[in-house]
C-alpha positions in Angstrom: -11.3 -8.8 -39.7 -8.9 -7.2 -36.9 -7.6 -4.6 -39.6 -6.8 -1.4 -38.2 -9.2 1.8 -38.8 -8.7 3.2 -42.1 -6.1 0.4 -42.9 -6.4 -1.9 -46.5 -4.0 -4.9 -47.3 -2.1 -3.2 -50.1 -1.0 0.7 -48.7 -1.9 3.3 -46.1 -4.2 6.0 -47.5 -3.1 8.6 -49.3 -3.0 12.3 -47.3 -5.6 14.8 -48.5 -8.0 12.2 -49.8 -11.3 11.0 -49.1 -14.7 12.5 -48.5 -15.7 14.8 -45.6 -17.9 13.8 -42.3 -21.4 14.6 -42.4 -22.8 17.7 -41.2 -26.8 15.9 -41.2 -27.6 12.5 -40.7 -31.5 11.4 -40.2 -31.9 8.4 -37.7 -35.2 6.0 -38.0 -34.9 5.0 -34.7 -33.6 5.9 -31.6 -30.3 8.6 -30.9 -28.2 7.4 -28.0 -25.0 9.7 -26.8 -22.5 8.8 -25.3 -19.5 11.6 -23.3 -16.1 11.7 -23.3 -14.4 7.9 -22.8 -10.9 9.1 -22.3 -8.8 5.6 -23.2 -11.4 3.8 -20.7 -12.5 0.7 -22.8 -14.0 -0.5 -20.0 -16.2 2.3 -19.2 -16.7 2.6 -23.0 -18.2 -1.0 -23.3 -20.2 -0.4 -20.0 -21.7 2.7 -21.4 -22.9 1.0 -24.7 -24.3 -1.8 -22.8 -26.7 0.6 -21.2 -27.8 2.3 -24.3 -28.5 -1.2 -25.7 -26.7 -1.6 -28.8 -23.5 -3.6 -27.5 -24.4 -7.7 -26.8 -22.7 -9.3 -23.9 -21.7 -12.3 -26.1 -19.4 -10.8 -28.4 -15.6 -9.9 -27.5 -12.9 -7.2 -28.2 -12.6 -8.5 -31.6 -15.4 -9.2 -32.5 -18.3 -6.6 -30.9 -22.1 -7.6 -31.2 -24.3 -5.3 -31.9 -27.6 -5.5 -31.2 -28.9 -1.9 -31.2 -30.8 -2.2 -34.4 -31.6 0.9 -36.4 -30.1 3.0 -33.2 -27.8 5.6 -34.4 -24.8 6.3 -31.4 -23.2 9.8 -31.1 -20.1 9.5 -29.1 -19.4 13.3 -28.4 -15.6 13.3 -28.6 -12.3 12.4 -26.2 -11.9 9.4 -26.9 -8.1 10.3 -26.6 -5.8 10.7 -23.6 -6.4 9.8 -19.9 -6.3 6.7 -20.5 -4.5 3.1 -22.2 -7.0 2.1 -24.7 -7.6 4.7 -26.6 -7.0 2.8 -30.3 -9.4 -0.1 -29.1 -12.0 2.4 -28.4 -11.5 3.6 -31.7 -11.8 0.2 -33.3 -14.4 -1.0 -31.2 -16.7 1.9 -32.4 -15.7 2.0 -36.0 -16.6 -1.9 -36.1 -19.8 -1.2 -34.4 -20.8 1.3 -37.0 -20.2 -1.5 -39.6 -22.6 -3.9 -38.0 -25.1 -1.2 -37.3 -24.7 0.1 -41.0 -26.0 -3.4 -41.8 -29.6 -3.2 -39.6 -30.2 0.9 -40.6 -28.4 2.3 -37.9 -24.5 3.8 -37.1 -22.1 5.1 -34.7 -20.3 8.4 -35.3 -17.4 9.9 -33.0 -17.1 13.5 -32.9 -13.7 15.6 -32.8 -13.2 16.9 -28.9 -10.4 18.9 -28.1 -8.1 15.7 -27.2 -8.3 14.4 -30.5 -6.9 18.2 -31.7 -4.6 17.8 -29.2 -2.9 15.1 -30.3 -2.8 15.6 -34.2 -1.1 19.2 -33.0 1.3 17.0 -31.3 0.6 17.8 -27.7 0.9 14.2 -25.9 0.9 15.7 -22.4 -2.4 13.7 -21.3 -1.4 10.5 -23.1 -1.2 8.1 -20.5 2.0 5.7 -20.5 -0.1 2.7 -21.5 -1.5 4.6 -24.4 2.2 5.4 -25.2 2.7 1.6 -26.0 -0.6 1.2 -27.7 0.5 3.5 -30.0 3.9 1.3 -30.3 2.1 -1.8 -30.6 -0.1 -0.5 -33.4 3.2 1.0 -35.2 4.1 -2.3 -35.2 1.3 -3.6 -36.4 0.8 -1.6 -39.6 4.3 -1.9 -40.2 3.4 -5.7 -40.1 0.7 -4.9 -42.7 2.0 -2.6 -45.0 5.9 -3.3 -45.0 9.2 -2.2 -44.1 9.1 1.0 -45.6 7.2 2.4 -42.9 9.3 1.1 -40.4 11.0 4.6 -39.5 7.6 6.7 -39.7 6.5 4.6 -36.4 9.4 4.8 -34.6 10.7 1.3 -35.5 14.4 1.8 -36.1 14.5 3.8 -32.6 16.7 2.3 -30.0 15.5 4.7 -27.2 12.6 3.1 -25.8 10.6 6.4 -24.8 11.5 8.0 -27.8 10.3 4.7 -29.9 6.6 5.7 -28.3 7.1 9.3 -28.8 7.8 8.6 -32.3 5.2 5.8 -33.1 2.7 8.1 -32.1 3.3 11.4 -33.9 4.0 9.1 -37.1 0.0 7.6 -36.1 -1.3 10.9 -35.3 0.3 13.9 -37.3 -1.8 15.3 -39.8 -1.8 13.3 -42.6 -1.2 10.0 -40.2 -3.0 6.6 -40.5 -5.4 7.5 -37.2 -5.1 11.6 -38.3 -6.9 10.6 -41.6 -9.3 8.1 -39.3 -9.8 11.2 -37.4 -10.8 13.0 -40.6 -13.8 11.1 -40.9 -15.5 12.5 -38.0 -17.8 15.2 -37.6 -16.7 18.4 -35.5 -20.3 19.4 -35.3 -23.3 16.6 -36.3 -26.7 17.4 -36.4 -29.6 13.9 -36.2 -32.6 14.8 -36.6 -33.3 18.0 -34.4 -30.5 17.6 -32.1 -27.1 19.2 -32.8 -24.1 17.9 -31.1 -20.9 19.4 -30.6 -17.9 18.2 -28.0 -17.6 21.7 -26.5 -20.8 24.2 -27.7 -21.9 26.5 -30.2 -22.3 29.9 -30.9 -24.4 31.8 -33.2 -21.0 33.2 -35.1 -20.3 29.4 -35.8 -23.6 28.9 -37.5 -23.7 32.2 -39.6 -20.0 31.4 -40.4 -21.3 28.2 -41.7 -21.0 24.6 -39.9 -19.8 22.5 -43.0 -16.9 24.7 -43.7 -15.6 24.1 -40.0 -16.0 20.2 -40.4 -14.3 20.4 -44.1 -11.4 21.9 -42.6 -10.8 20.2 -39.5 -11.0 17.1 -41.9 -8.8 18.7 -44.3 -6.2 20.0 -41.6 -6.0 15.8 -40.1 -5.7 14.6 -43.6 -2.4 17.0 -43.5 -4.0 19.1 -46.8 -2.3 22.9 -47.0 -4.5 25.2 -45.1 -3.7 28.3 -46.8 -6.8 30.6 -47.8 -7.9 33.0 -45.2 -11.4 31.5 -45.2 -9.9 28.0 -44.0 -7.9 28.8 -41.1 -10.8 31.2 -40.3 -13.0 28.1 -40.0 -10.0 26.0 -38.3 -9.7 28.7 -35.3 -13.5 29.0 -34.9 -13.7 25.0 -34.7 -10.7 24.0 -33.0 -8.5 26.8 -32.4 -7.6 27.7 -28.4 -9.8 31.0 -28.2 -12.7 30.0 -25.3 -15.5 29.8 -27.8 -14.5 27.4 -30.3 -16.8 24.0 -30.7 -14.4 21.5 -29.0 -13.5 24.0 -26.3 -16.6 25.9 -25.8 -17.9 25.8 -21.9 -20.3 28.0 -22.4 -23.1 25.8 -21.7 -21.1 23.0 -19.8 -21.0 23.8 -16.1 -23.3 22.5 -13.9 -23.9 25.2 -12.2 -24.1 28.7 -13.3 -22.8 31.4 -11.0 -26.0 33.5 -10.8 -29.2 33.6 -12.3 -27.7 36.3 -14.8 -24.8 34.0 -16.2 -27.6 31.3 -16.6 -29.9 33.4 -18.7 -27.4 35.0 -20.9 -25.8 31.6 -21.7 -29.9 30.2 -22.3 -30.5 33.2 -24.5 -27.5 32.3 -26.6 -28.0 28.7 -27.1 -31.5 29.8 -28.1 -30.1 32.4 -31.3 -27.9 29.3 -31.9 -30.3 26.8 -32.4 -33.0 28.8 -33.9 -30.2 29.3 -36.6 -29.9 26.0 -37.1 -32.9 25.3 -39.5 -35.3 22.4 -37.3 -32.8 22.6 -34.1 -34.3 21.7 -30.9 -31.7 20.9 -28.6 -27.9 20.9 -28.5 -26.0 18.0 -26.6 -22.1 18.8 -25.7 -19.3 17.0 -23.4 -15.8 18.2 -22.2 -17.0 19.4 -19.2 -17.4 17.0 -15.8 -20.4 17.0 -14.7 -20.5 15.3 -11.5 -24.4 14.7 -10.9 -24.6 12.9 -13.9 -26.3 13.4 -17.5 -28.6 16.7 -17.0 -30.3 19.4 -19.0 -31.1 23.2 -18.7 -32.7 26.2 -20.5 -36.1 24.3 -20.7 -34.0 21.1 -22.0 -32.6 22.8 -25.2 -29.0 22.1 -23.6 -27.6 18.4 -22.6 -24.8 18.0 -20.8 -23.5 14.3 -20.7 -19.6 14.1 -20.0 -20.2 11.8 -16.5 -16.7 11.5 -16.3 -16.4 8.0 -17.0 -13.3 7.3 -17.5 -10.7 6.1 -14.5 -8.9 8.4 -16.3 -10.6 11.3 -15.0 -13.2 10.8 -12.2 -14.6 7.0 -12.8 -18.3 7.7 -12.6 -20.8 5.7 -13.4 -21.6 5.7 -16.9 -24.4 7.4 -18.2 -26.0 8.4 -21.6 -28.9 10.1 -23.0 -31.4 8.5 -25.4 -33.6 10.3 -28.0 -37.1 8.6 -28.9 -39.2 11.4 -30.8 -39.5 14.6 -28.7 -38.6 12.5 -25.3 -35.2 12.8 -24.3 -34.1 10.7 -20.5 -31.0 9.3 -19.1 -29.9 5.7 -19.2 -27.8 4.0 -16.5 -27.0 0.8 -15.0 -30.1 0.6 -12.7 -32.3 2.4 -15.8 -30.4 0.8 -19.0 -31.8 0.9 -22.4 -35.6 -0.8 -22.9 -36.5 -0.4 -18.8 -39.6 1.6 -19.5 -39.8 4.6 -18.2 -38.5 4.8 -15.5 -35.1 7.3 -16.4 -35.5 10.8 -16.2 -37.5 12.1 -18.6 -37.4 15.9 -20.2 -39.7 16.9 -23.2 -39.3 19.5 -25.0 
């Protein structure tokens, strides 16, 4: 079915419902991540192609999958940059259904772009996305009725203001693609890998990760966040200071300044992880990294934002894949099931 994420034939869900994202998951088989798409479909459909789990055969509507018991970890910013950001969406919510099916799944995390836009800030929304957003107005207003004609910006005569409009009714807290948002993990741990858009700190972990996943779903689902201990765990996950997850750089550039800034940031990611009970390695995005997929402090960090996207600088796209304690880098001239060939770290 072409139904929109989170969307059922009779009425929109209601705000505040629904179970929160996982904090654990255990994979059988292989872990592939994915970085930060930004609105690039293209990109997005080149980069699951070399992790092996999206067929050539199938179409926008339709995805194969053929990945198995593979479980995917896109690591966040999906939004912005870009003009396709709701068929990215889509496209990875139907390719968790048809993984579900063989024993695996796909799971997006929360990135700072994704906050971004439930908090209303549209000023990397591209103006293609803009018209998505219209077009899938339009659409659930087509599914669920008249009555939700005004909340996307369908009795708006101004055309910019229309777009502004369909897309704070889609994405406010509480909206239908806030609560889709919900669903998703701010911080997801498979196996003994943690991922996190941004990074982790050892405050996050002694705070306790589930509470900051439970209230970044409960703040998109539009739910009151009123007791101390919830906006606590709201600023620590998604809140502007430096070191929250989804805009932690801590561990992201490329290149550390000296040796110093290298071995402090190592030693933290170490008290992080051994916090973490079974934590080997932690895998982020959000920042560039312009040599491609690549790993430091002895392979306990993995940085894999490539910059895919057009949106940003249109590398070539590249992901990590997980097979037991091996961890190496996928691309188009090393895809998924070449031997081993990619660059290999073990840990």
């Amino acid at each position: 079915s072409s139904a929109a994420p989170g969307a059922s034939s009779t009425s929109p869900p209601a705000a505040g419902a629904g179970p929160y994202p996982p904090l654990r998951v255990t994979a059988k088989g292989r872990v592939v991540a994915l970085g930060d798409v930004h609105g690039d479909i293209g990109q997005a459909r080149r980069a699951l192609t070399i992790a092996g789990v999206l067929g050539e055969d199938g179409d926008a509507v339709n995805p194969t999958w053929i990945g198995g018991d593979t479980v995917v970890v896109q690591v966040g910013d999906v939004l912005d940059r870009g003009d396709d950001e709701i068929a990215i969406l889509i496209l990875l919510q139907k390719l968790h259904k048809a993984a579900q099916a063989d024993g695996g799944a796909v799971y997006i995390l929360n990135g700072n772009h994704e906050v971004l836009n439930v908090s209303g800030d549209f000023r990397y929304v591209t103006q293609g996305a803009f018209q998505e957003s219209t077009r899938f107005g339009e659409h659930l207003v087509n599914l669920f009725g008249d009555a939700f004609r005004d909340a996307f910006g369908g009795n708006e005569e101004d055309p910019r203001k229309k777009q502004v409009k369909a897309r704070v009714g889609l994405f406010s807290p509480g909206g239908p693609l806030a609560q889709q948002l919900a669903m998703n993990s701010t911080v997801l741990i498979v196996n003994d890998t943690v991922f996190a858009h941004g990074g982790l700190m050892p405050r996050h972990v002694e705070f306790g990760l589930e509470k900051l996943n439970n209230a970044v779903a409960d703040w998109m689902r539009g739910a009151e966040i009123s007791s101390e201990e919830d906006r606590t765990a709201l600023g620590m996950a998604i809140g502007s200071v430096k070191d929250s997850v989804v805009w932690n750089r801590t561990f992201g550039q490329e290149n550390f300044m000296s040796q110093g800034d290298r071995d402090r940031a190592c030693e933290t990611l170490g008290k992080t992880l051994d916090a973490i009970d079974g934590a080997k390695r932690l895998v982020v995005g959000h920042t560039p990294q312009l040599g491609g997929c690549n790993a430091e402090c002895d392979g306990r960090i993995w940085r894999i934002d490539v910059g895919m996207s057009f949106g940003v600088v249109g590398a070539d796209p590249e992901v990590i894949e997980i097979v037991g304690d091996e961890v190496r880098v996928l691309t188009s001239r090393v895809p998924a099931g070449a031997g081993s060939a990619g660059a290999v770290s073990k840990l």
